[in-house]
C-alpha positions in Angstrom: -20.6 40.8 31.0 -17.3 39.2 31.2 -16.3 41.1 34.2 -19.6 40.0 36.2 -19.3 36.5 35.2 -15.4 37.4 36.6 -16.5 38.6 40.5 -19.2 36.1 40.1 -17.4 33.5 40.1 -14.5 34.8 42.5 -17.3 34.9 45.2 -18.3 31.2 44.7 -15.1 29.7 45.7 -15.7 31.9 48.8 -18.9 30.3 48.7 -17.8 26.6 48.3 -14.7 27.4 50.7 -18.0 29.2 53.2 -20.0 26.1 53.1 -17.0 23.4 53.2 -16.0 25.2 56.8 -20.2 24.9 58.0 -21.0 22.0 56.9 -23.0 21.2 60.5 -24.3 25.3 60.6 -26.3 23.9 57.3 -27.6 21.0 58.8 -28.4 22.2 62.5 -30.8 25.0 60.3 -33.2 22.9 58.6 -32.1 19.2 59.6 -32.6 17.1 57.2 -36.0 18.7 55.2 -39.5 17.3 55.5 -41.6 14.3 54.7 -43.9 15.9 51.7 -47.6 14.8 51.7 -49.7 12.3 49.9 -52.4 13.5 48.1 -52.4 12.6 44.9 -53.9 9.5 43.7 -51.9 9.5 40.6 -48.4 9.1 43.2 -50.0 5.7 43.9 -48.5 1.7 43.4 -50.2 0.5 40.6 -51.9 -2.9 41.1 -49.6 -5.6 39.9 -46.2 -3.3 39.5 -43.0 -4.9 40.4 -40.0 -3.4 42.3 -37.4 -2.4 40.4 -34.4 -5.0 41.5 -36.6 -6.0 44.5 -36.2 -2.1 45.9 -38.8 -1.2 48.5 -38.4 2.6 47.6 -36.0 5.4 46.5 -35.8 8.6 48.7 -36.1 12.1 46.4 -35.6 15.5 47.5 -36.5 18.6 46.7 -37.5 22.2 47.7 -40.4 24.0 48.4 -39.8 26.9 44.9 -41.2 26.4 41.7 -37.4 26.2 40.2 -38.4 22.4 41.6 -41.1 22.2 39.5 -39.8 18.8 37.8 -40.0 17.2 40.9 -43.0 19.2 42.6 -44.9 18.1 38.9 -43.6 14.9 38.6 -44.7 14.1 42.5 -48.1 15.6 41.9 -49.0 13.8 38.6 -47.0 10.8 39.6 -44.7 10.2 36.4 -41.9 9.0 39.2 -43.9 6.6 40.6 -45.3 5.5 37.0 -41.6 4.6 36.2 -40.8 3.0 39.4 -43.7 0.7 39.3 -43.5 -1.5 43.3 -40.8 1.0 44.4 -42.2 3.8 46.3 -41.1 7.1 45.5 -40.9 9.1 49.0 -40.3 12.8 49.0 -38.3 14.9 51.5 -38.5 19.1 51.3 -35.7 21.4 52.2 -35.1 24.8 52.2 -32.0 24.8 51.1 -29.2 22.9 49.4 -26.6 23.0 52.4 -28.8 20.8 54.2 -29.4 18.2 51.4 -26.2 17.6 50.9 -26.2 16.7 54.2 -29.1 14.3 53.7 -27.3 12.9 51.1 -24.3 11.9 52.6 -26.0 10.7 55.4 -28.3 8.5 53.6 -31.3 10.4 54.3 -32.3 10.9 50.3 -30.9 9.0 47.4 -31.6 11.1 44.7 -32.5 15.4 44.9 -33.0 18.2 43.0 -30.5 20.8 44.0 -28.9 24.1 43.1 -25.1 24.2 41.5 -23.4 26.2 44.6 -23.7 23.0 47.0 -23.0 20.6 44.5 -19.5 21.4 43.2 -19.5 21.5 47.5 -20.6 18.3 47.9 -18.6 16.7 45.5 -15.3 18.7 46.2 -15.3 18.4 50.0 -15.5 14.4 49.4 -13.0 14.6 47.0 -15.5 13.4 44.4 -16.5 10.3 45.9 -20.4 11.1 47.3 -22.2 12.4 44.7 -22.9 13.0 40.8 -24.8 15.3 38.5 -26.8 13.1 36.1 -29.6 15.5 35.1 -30.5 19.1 34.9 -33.8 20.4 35.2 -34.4 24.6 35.3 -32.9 27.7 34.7 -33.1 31.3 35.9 -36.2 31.8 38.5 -34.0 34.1 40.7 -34.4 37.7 41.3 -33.5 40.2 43.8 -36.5 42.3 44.8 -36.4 45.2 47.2 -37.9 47.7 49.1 -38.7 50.8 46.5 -39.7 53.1 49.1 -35.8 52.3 50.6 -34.0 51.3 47.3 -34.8 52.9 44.1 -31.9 52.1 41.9 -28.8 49.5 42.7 -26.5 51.5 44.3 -29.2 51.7 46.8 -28.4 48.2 47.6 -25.4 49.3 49.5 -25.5 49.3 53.6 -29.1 47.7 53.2 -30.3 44.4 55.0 -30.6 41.7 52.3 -32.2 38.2 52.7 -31.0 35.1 51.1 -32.1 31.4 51.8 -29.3 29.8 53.7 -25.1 30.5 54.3 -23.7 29.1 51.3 -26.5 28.2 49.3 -27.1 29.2 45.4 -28.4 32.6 45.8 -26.4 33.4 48.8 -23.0 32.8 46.7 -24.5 34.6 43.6 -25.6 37.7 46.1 -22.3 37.8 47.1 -20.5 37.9 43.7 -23.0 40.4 42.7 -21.9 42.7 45.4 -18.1 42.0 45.1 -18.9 43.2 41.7 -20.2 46.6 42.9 -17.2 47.3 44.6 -18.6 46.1 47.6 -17.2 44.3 50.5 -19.1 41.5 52.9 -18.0 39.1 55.1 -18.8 35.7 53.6 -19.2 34.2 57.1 -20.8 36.3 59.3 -22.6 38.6 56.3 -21.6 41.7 57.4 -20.0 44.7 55.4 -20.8 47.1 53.0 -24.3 45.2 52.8 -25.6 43.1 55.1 -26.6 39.5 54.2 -29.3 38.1 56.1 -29.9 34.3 55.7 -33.4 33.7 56.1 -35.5 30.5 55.9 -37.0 30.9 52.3 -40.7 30.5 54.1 -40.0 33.9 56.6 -38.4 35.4 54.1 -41.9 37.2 53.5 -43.0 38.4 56.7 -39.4 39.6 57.6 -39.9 41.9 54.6 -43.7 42.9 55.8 -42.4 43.6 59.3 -39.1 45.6 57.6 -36.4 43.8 59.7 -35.1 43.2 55.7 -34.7 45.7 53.1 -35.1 43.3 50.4 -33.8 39.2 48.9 -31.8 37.8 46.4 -34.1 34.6 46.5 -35.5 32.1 43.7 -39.6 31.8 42.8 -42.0 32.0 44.2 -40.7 33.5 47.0 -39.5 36.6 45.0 -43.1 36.9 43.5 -44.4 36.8 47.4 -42.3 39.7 47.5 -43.7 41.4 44.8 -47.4 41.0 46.0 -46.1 42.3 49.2 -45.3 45.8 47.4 -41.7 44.7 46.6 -40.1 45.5 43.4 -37.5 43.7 41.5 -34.3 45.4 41.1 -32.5 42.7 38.9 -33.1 39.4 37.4 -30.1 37.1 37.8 -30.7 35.6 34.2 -29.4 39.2 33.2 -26.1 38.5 34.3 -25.2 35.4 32.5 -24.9 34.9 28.1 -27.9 34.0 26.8 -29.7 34.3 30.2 -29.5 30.7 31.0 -28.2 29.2 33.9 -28.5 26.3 36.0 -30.7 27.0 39.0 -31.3 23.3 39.4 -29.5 20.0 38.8 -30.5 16.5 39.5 -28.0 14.6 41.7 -27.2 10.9 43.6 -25.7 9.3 45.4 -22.5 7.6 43.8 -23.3 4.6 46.2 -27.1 4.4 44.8 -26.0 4.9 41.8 -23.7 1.7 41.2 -26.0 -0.2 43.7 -29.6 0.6 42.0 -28.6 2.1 38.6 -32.0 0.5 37.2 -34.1 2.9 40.2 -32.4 6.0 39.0 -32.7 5.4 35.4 -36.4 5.1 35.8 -36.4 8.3 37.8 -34.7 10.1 34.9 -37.3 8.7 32.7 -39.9 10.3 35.0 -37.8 13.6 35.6 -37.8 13.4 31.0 -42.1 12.3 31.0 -42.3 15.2 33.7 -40.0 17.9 31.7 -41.9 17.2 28.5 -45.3 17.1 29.9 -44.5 20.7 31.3 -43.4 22.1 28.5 -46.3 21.1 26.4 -48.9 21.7 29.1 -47.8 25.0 30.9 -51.3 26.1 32.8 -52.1 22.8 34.0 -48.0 22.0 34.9 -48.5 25.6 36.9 -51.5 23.9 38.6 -50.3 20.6 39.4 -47.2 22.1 40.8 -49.3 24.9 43.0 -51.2 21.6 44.1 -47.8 20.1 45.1 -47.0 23.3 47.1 -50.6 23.1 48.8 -49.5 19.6 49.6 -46.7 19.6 51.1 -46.8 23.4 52.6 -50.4 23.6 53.6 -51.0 26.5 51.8 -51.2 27.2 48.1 -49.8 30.2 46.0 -52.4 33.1 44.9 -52.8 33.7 41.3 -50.6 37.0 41.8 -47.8 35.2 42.6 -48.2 31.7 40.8 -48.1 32.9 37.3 -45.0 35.8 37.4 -43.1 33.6 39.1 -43.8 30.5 36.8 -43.1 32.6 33.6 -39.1 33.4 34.8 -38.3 29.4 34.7 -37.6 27.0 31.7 -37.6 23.8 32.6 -35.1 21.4 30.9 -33.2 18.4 30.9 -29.8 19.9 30.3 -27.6 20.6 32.9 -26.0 23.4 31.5 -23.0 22.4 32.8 -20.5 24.8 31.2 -22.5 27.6 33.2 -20.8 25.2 36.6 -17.3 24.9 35.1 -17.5 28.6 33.9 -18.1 29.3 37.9 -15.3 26.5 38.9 -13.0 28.1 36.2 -13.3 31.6 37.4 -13.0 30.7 40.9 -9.9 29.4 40.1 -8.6 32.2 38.2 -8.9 34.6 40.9 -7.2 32.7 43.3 -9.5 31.6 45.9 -9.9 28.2 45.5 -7.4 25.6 45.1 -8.0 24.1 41.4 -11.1 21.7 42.2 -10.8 18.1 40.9 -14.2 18.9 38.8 -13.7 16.2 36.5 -16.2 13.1 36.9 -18.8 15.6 38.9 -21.5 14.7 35.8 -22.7 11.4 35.0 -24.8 12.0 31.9 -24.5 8.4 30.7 -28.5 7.1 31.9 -29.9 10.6 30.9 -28.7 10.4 28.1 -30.0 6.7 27.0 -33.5 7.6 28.4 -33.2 11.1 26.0 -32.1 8.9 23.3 -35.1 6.6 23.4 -37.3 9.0 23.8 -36.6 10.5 20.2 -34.3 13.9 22.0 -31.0 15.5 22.0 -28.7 14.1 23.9 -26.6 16.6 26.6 -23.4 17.4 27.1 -21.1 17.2 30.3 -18.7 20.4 29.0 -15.5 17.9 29.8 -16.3 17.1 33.5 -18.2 13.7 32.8 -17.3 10.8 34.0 -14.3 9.3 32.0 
């Protein structure tokens, strides 16, 4: 296990190094997400609420995968807006978190739900200075499902066509630390080598595996349950490779800007992303159907029954970060020598989620030494 958690983490500081170089690749593939849809009445201002410090609204991303479910649930049943009361909660959807880092920076969202891989990237290509961690919100939800008429066992894997979402991304970077660890060489840039890494938008991932131009994905739910329903199989859940099978899929970040200008906004968002995280755990079937609703929303289209409920049983949703799983990535990154030693230190903020925890009668979380000093 050590030795995986080893390559693993050699490949992400290729990663971080990938997506530092291709910041604009990122961007020019999926701009800067989508506006999600309206159409639950629960999302609405209630009569007589007041903006929080006279804020019109706060801008939220997110993506399309039920590893978002905190904010696809907390969109649907409206605990955001609840907590915001005047301020409008407005939603953008990405693919990918390459791409919402660029919405960050630029101003386009304040607040988003992200993956680890482009958030040590965001913060270490600014030098720490445009964004901070300040909640977490799932782990595992990410398998690699292939082709079993093409791969039958994981050696197989080698000199097939492999999809993941986006260069750089999460499960790009884990993809190619799993394959380093096989002996394997790829091109980080260009994905060629001894397998070939095909980035593929997360929503043709499906049909490029029905029309067989990929041999199988490393990709996060539900996509990896679309899979499955397609006659995929999975070959290997990532929660295998990491102690206790828990790792962050998905943080919550801000802007450091937003942050000291509006701290009020995101400390009500926290207590929604807290409301949302607790009403999921204690309501599973109907947090599965409010976040399938979210998906019809903003998608057009919800998830069959056949993928919905696999895909929503390989996720825990929490609040904690699990943020010695990202300095355990950093670290080893590090130790192999490709990365420079990152300045990690002041990446998490825990200080708000922490006081909305505390308040709400649960255990506070810890920042594993990179808080904010």
């Amino acid at each position: 296990m050590s030795a995986i958690r080893s390559t693993r983490n050699k490949l992400l500081g290729r990663g971080i190094a990938l997506v530092t170089a291709l910041p604009l690749l990122a961007l020019a593939a999926c701009s800067y997400g989508s506006e999600a849809k309206e159409d639950n009445a629960a999302a609405k201002v209630a009569a007589g609420s007041k903006k929080i410090d006279g804020l019109g609204s706060v801008k939220i991303g997110y993506f399309g995968n039920l590893t978002h479910a905190t904010a696809l649930v907390g969109n649907q049943k409206g605990f955001f807006q609840k907590e915001l009361g005047a301020t409008q909660a407005k939603y953008q959807i990405f693919n990918a978190g390459p791409s919402e880092i660029e919405a960050l920076n630029s101003g386009s969202i304040d607040i988003g739900w992200i993956g680890p891989s482009p958030s040590i990237n965001g913060f270490t290509k600014s030098e720490g200075k445009n964004l901070r961690i300040i909640g977490g919100s799932a782990s595992g939800g990410v398998k690699l499902v292939v082709n079993p008429k093409k791969i039958t066992s994981l050696k197989d894997v080698k000199g097939k066509k492999i999809a993941t979402p986006q260069l750089g991304n999460t499960q790009d970077v884990a993809f190619l630390n799993w394959a380093a660890e096989q002996g394997w060489k790829v091109d980080p840039q260009s994905g060629k080598g001894d397998v070939s890494v095909v980035r593929t938008d997360n929503k043709i991932t499906p049909d490029a595996y029905k029309s067989g131009s990929i041999d199988g994905a490393w990709v996060p739910e539900p996509t990896a349950s679309k899979l499955v329903a397609e006659g995929g199989k999975v070959l290997l859940d990532e929660s295998d490779l990491w102690p206790d099978k828990k790792f962050v899929i998905t943080n919550i970040i801000v802007s450091q800007k937003f942050l000291k200008e509006h701290p009020k906004v995101v400390e009500a968002v926290l207590k929604g992303s807290v409301e949302t995280n607790k009403w999921i755990n204690a309501n599973p079937d109907d947090a599965k159907a409010a976040a399938n609703k979210q998906l019809e929303a903003d998608s057009g289209k919800a998830l069959p029954a056949d993928v919905l409920d696999p895909a929503w049983k390989s996720i825990q949703i929490t609040n904690d970060p699990l943020a010695s799983t990202l300095n355990t990535e950093a670290d080893h990154a590090v130790k192999a020598g490709l990365l420079e030693k990152p300045n990690l230190n002041g990446i998490y903020d825990l200080t708000l989620l922490n006081k909305v925890l505390a308040a709400a009668g649960e255990s506070k979380v810890d920042d594993a030494g990179l808080g904010v000093k």
